[in-house]
Structures are given as structure tokens and as C-alpha cells.
Phi, psi and omega in degrees: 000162182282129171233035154310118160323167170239091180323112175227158192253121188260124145219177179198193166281156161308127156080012160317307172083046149305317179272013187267296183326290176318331182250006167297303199294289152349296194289334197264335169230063183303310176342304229238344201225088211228124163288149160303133158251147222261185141225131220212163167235044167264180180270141192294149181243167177332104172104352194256158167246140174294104180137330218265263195289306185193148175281130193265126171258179139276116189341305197293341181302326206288311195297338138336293174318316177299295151346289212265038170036041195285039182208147197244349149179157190207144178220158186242130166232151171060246214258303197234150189253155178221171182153172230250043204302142187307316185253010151273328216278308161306320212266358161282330205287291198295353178279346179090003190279107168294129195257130167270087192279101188268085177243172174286182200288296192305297158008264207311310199293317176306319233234292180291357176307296181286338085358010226277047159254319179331100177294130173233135189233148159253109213254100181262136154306176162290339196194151162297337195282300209290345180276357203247280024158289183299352196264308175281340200255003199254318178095323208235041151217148171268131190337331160305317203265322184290327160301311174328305192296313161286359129303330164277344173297301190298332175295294179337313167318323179280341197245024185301298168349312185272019174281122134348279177241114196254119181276107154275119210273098166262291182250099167334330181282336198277285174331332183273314195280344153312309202262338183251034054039268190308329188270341166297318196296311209281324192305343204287319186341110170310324196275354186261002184212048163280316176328295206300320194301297179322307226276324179302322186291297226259004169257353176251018165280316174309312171283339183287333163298339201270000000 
């Protein structure tokens, strides 16, 4: 059987509660799972690490990365570029390690463009009601930035569709056990084991031959 890693792209709504799901998933199948780390040029905040939270670069490294296509998908906000590098991201693959990649809608569509193995899942509340809920239960924005955040959900919402899978985060514990299910699922995927198909093909044409 193939035992090549699997890409896969998490995006969701803000408050959605993706990275509490990524990181459940992480903890209960460390073996099976390694987040992607991004890079970025912004300055490390307090407490973060090179290697860790994200590899802290220089404009100029980063714009190199682009240049020689070392990135596997990359955005610039404000100030600062972030992105994907291309050999943590292979050299987990080749460990058999499925790598999980937490980007936004355009991201993720760039990335299976370049990509068309890639697997996508979408991590949705049960309702807008309950997302708007979780947003407010968060404590720490003000009603100004949580409509915003729910207006952009609604743009998000137009591009769910080009999603794989669409993951609903109701009981977290339910939720952890879906998605790695589904990715589980995906290795059995006939186009992901055409080797194991050939080698089956050509030893029972051989035997039918003896």
C-alpha cells in the first residue's frame, strides 16, 4: 500500500474552532500527523520560536524563496509575506507523515491548483447563529471586528464548494474523530495506489500464464 504522506488543506470560518480541532487531532495522532510551518517576515513575538510557531526569515530570504518557486503557496498582509515552504513540507510527505496545511479559501484553491492530490477539507460551525455565538464567547474582540469577521464568512461560504470534505465542528471529540477518519479514508483512494494496482495486475496475469 502507499505509504507516501498526504497533503491536506484545513481552511474554515474565524471561530470555526480550527485550530482547537488541529490541535486535538495533533495530540491524539501524533504518529500519523505533522502541521505544516509557515514562514514568515515578520519579528518573532514573545515566547515564539524559530522552528516552532513559524521559520522567521528576511524579506530578502523570502523573496529568493519565490524567485527559485521553494514555496508551495505564499500571501503578503501589511507588511509581511508568510508562506509554505516547499522541503519541510516534502521531507514530512516522505516520512509518511500526513502534513496539514491551515490556510485561508484562496490559499488552499492555489495549492490544489499546484497540487491536484492535495486533499481539502472545510471546517464549518453547525449554524451562523452558533458561529456568531462562538465569536462573542471568545471575549476578546469587539462587535465591530466580529461583524466584520462574520461578513467575511459570508464571502467565504461562496467558495465551500470546491471542498473535498466538508468537516462540521459540533462536539469536538466527534469532530477530531471525522477528519482523521476521512484522511484515513483517503489513503485507500484507488488513483493514490496505482503502484499496489499494477504490481497485482502484472503477478496475476503471470500466474494465469504458469
Amino acid at each position: 500500500m502507499n505509504k507516501k504522506g498526504i497533503l491536506i488543506v484545513v481552511s474554515g470560518f474565524s471561530g470555526a474552532g480550527k485550530g482547537t480541532l488541529m490541535k486535538e487531532l495533533l495530540q491524539k495522532y501524533e504518529e500519523k500527523y505533522a502541521l505544516s510551518i509557515s514562514a514568515t517576515t515578520r519579528q518573532p513575538r514573545e515566547g515564539e520560536l524559530h522552528g516552532r510557531e513559524y521559520f522567521f526569515i528576511s524579506k530578502n530570504e523570502f523573496e529568493k524563496m519565490i524567485a527559485k518557486d521553494e514555496l508551495i503557496e505564499y500571501a503578503r498582509y501589511v507588511e509581511n509575506y508568510y508562506g509554505t515552504p516547499r522541503s519541510y513540507v516534502e521531507q514530512k510527505l516522505d516520512e509518511g507523515k500526513d502534513v496539514i496545511l491551515e490556510i485561508e479559501i484562496q490559499g488552499a484553491l492555489k495549492v490544489k491548483e499546484k497540487f491536484p492530490d492535495t486533499l481539502l477539507l472545510f471546517v464549518a460551525p453547525p449554524s451562523a447563529q452558533e458561529l456568531k455565538h462562538r465569536l462573542v464567547g471568545r471575549g476578546t474582540e469587539t462587535m465591530e471586528v466580529i461583524n466584520s469577521r462574520m461578513s467575511r464568512a459570508a464571502e467565504e461560504a461562496e467558495g465551500m464548494e470546491n471542498y473535498d470534505y466538508l468537516i462540521i465542528n459540533d462536539t469536538l471529540e466527534e469532530c477530531v474523530e471525522q477528519m482523521h477518519s476521512v484522511i484515513q479514508a483517503e489513503h485507500l483512494r484507488c488513483s493514490r495506489n496505482t503502484n499496489f494496482i499494477e504490481k497485482i495486475q502484472k503477478e496475476l496475469k503471470e500466474m494465469k500464464g504458469e
